[in-house]
C-alpha angles and dihedrals in degrees: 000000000000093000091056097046087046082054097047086046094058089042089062094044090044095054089050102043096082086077090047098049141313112250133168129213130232121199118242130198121238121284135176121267128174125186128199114187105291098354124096120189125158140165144171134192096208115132109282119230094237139343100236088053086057135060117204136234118013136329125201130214142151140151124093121063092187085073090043097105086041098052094045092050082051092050098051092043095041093043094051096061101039121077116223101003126127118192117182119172124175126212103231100141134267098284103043084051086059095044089053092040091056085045099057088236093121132016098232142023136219112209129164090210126049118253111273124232092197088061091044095240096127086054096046089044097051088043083058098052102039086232135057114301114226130202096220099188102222110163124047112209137177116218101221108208088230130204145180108201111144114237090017111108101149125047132171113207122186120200089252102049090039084050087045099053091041097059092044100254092108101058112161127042093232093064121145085245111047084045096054083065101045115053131179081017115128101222115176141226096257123120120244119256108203122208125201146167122270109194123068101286132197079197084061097052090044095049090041085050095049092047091044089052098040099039110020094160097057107033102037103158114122102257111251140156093258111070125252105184128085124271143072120305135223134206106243128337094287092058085041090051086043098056099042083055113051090035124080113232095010127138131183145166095259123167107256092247101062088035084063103027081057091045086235123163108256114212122236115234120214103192089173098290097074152288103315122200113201110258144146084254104046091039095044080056087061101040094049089062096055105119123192128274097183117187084205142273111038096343119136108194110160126219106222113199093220092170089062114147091182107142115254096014123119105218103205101084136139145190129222119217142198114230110212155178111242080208120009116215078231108063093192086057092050090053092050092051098048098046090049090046092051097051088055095047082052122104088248088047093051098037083056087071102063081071103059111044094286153089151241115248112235122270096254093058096037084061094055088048099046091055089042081061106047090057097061115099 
């Protein structure tokens, strides 16, 4: 059953991904690939396709969980064809990958928010590397407002009534409001049990955000990695995705991918232009309107336009970037990080993605970070 509803899930992505890019797809041979919770290392010593496409040794990474899947499916791919080269990344969330980056523990990070100059990260982070940081967007995800409320298979939120039941205004399912937008829909008596995330998210900051711009009045905490709302909180996607499931009458802001790979109902969202399912399509018609918010030189912060009423787009969505070093102090790290990274900016790299809850960036966007890329030694 799981592995259906993960194939229906890339079918979908797949449909919807030519507004998003136009990628192509190369075979690869078998390699070896071993997970450990959240860990993911693999290597292979086959015979690489060429030594400037590969770096050599081993290359550290960890943060976002929201990339995990992503970055597995790269890892496998990217191992397979590159002789002598070990990746390993951890899922620890977006804040704890930017701790570890600033503190030289791993040579990338994985954040679902950009790092931020008012906290002082860019500075840490540029401290850290001896050169400018740069925040290089690389996945493309969707957050799914996910629920487990039997008989309920198809639910309209609006960003004042999501912002209402996350903050704990909004405290049973059969609420006036909730009801006035759902209509014909048998909603029962039960209270809502809210899930969150505990660490320190860039899910978190992008869901807040997105409460605090489409529905100011209702959700008015300033949007941060560390969660402001009511409810129980998890540790990662994967203990978020655990608990709605196993719990009657929960939501959460769970990642696409581990809202589907979990068959778990997805929430319309109606931002003004109409009721919105999650889909490739309707997220690819959000993503295409990000603009850049560079924080100068080679950053590539993207500006995401969450109170969106455009027909058809689906306005929670985030974006997943690499923290880097523009030059790392170790040139041999430099060059690992910039042939794996490579390799996941490719149109190999890019079309991987459909399979796994996510999506490609648009072109416009793929050919900034490609030559982004290209510049870190």
């Amino acid at each position: 059953m799981r592995r259906t509803r993960l194939a229906a899930i890339a079918a979908l992505i797949a449909a919807g991904s030519v507004a998003l890019a136009a990628c192509g797809s190369d075979g690869t041979s078998s390699g070896n690939t071993t997970s450990a919770g959240s860990q993911t290392t693999a290597s292979n010593s086959s015979p690489a396709p060429g030594s400037g496409d590969c770096g050599s040794g081993k290359l550290t990474g960890d943060g976002s969980t929201a990339q995990q899947n992503a970055v597995n499916a790269w890892i496998k791919s990217y191992t397979e064809k590159c002789s002598g080269t070990q990746v390993v990344y951890s899922g620890v969330g977006s804040g704890q990958g930017i701790t570890d980056f600033t503190a030289g523990q791993v040579d990338w990070a994985g954040s679902d928010a950009a790092l931020d100059p008012s906290q002082g990260q860019t500075a840490a982070a540029t401290k850290a590397c001896g050169s400018p940081a740069i925040d290089i967007p690389m996945v493309t995800g969707p957050v799914a407002v996910a629920y487990n409320v039997s008989g309920v298979k198809d639910l309209v939120l609006t960003p004042s009534v999501m912002a209402k039941i996350f903050t704990g205004k909004i405290k049973t399912w059969n609420d006036p409001a909730i009801a006035a937008i759902n209509k014909g829909v048998s909603l029962p008596s039960s209270n809502i049990t809210v899930f969150f995330r505990s660490d320190e998210s860039g899910t978190t900051q992008n869901f807040e955000t997105y409460l605090n711009t489409a529905a100011p009045s209702d959700y008015t905490a300033t949007p941060s990695k560390d969660w402001s709302g009511t409810g129980q909180g998890k540790t990662g996607s994967q203990g978020v995705q655990a608990a709605i499931k196993s719990t009657a009458n929960s939501i959460g802001y769970i990642e696409w991918s581990y809202a589907g790979s979990a068959g778990l109902s997805m929430a319309k969202v109606d931002n003004g232009g109409g009721p919105v399912a999650l889909t490739a399509e309707s997220a690819g018609k959000a993503v295409s309107a990000a603009k850049l918010a560079s924080q100068g030189g080679d950053d590539l912060t993207l500006k995401l336009d969450y109170a969106t009423k455009t027909p058809g787009a689906y306005p929670i969505i985030l974006v997943t970037y690499e923290i880097v070093c523009t030059k790392y102090k170790d040139a041999s790290v430099g060059q690992n990080v910039k042939a794996f990274l490579t390799y996941t900016s490719s149109a190999e790299g890019q079309n991987a993605l459909t399979a796994v809850g996510s999506a490609p960036l648009p072109a416009s966007i793929l050919a900034k970070v490609q030559s982004v890329v290209s510049k870190i030694s």
